[in-house]
N, C-alpha and C positions, 0 to 999 in steps of 0.2 A: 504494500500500500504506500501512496504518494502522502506525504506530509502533510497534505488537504483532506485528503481523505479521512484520516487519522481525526483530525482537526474536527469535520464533520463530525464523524461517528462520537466522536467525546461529546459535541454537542448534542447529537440525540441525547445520548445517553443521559447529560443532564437534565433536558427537559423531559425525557420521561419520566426518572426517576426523582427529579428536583433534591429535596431535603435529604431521603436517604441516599440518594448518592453521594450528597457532601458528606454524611455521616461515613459511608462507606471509607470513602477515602480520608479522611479523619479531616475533613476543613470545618469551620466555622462559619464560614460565607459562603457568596459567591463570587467577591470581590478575590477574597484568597486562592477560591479554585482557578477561576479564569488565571490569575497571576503563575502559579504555578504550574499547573496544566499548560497553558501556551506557553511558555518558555521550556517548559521538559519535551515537548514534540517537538521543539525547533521553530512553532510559530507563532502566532503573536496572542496575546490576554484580549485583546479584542473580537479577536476572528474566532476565538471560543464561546465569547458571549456573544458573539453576533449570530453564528452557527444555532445555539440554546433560543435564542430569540425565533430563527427563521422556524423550529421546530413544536415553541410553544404555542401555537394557534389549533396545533393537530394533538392536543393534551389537556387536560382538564387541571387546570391552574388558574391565578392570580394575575398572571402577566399577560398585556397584551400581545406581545411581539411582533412579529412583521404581520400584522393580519388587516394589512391595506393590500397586501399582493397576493399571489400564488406563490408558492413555494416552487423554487426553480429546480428544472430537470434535474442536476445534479444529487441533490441535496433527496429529494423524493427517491433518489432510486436507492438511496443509503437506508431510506425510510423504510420501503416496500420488504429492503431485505431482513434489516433488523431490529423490526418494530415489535414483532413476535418472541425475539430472543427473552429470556428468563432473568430476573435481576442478577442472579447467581452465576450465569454464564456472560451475562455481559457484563457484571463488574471485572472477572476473568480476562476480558477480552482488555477492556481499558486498559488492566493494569498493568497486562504485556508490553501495551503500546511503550510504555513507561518504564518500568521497572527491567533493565535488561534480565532476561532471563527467566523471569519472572515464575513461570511454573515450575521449572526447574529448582528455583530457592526454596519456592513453598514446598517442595516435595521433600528439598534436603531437612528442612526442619521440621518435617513432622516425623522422619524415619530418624533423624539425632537428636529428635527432642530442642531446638533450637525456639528461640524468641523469633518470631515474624509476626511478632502484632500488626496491627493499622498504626499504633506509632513508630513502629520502627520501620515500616511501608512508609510512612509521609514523612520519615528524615530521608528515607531514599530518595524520596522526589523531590523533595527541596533540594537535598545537595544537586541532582540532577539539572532543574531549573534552575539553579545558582550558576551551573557548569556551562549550559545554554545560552544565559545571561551575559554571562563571559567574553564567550566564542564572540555573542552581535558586538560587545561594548567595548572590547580590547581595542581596539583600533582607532578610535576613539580620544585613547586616554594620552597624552601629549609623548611621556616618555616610552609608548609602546608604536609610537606613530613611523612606519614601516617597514616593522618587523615581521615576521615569516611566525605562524603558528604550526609546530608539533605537538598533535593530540598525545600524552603520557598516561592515561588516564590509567590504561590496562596492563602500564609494566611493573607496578609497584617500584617506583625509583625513590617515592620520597615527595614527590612534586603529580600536579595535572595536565601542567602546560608548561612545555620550553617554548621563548620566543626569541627568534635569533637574527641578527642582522649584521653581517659580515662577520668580524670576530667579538661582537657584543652581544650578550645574551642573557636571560633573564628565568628563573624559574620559577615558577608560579602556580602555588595552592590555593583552589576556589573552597569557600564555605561559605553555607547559606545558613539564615537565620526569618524564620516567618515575622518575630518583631523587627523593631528597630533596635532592641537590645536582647543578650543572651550570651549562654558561655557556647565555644568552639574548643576542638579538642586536635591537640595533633598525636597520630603517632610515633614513636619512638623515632622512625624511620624519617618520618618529617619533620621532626624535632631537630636530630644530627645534620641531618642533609642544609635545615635552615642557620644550625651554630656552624658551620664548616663553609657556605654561601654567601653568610651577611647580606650585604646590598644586594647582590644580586639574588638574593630569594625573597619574593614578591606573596604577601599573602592579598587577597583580593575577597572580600567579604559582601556577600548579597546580601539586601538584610531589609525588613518592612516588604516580605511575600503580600502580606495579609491585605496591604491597604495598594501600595505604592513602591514598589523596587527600587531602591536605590544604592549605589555601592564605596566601598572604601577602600583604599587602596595602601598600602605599608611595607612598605620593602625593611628590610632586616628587624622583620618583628619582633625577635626576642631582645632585642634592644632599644626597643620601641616604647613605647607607652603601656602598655601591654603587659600584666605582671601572666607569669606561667606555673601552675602550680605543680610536681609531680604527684602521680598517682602510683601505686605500684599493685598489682594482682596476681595473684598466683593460681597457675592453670595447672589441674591435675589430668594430663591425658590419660586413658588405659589403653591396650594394646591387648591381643589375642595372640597366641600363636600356634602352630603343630607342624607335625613331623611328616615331609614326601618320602 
């Protein structure tokens, strides 16, 4: 599916499901879904609520929506297909959109016994849309102004983003926050990789999902403003074994 597509189908989904859907996905609004949601598919908090819109006229709700017009070819044929679908199969569906992997994690933590609440589902997508967020706004920002982006997200280095520009270069950890205030945590791994970097490791914080996106930018954090507290926890793995 095309990014629009996606985009669509999240919008049905709100306007069928309206309230429990937000609940589903752990939001409080819809100001917050739209924020989050369009920035985790890659497309805009608008075109989610406008999508919910073009869908509430065919739903028994509150809101007008676009019900000065017909609802356009595209968007009907998203209709036809998955108007029938089950709340339970199509929060499913959404959450794939989103969460990479999605059935796959759910499936790790119920055979390991693993936490994958709905809040530890909507710190996924927050950090996601914060990542999102990133990708549109870096280019943007005076001292990223044109440099080259390498996605790091999936090698575990320490960092989400290298941005490189001849022999200058910048490493840079995205974290999101639904308010405008909250605590951020780094790994171990992003901890050293930030004391061993200094200026050149870039943390990049999204923060106010809920209302209004907006971001902060801190290169060599831990010297920053910024006090960092350690935590330390001890994991007891077990192992099985036997004899070929």
């Amino acid at each position: 599916m095309t990014i629009r597509d996606k985009a669509v189908i999240t919008g049905l989904y709100l306007s069928k499901f309206s309230e429990i859907a937000l609940k589903e996905l752990g939001f409080n609004s819809f100001q917050e879904a739209f924020n989050v949601l369009g920035f985790s598919l890659g497309s805009n908090p608008a075109s989610i609520k406008n999508y919910r819109d073009e869908f509430d006229p065919l739903f028994p709700n509150n809101r007008k929506g676009w019900h000065k017009r017909a609802i356009r070819d595209y968007c009907k044929h998203f209709y036809n297909e998955f108007v029938n679908v089950s709340f339970n199969e199509f929060s499913i569906l959404i959450k794939s959109f989103l969460i990479d992997n999605y059935e796959l994690e759910e499936f790790i933590s119920k055979v390991e016994r693993k936490d994958f609440s709905e809040s530890i589902a909507k710190r996924l997508l927050t950090g996601k849309a914060a990542e999102e967020y990133f990708k549109k706004e870096y280019s943007k920002i005076q001292e990223f102004n044109l440099f080259n982006l390498t996605d790091t997200t999936n090698l575990a280095c320490g960092f989400d983003y290298r941005l490189s520009f001849d022999s200058d270069f910048y490493c840079v950890e995205v974290k999101g926050l639904n308010e405008m205030k909250g605590s951020i945590q780094f790994t171990e791994k992003e901890y050293n990789v930030a004391q061993y970097m200094k200026s050149n490791y870039c943390l990049f914080i999204v923060k106010n999902f809920k209302e209004n996106p907006i971001h902060d930018v801190l290169f060599d954090p831990l010297n920053s403003q910024l006090i960092f507290k350690e935590f330390k926890r001890e994991i007891i793995q077990t192992t099985y074994s036997t004899v070929i």
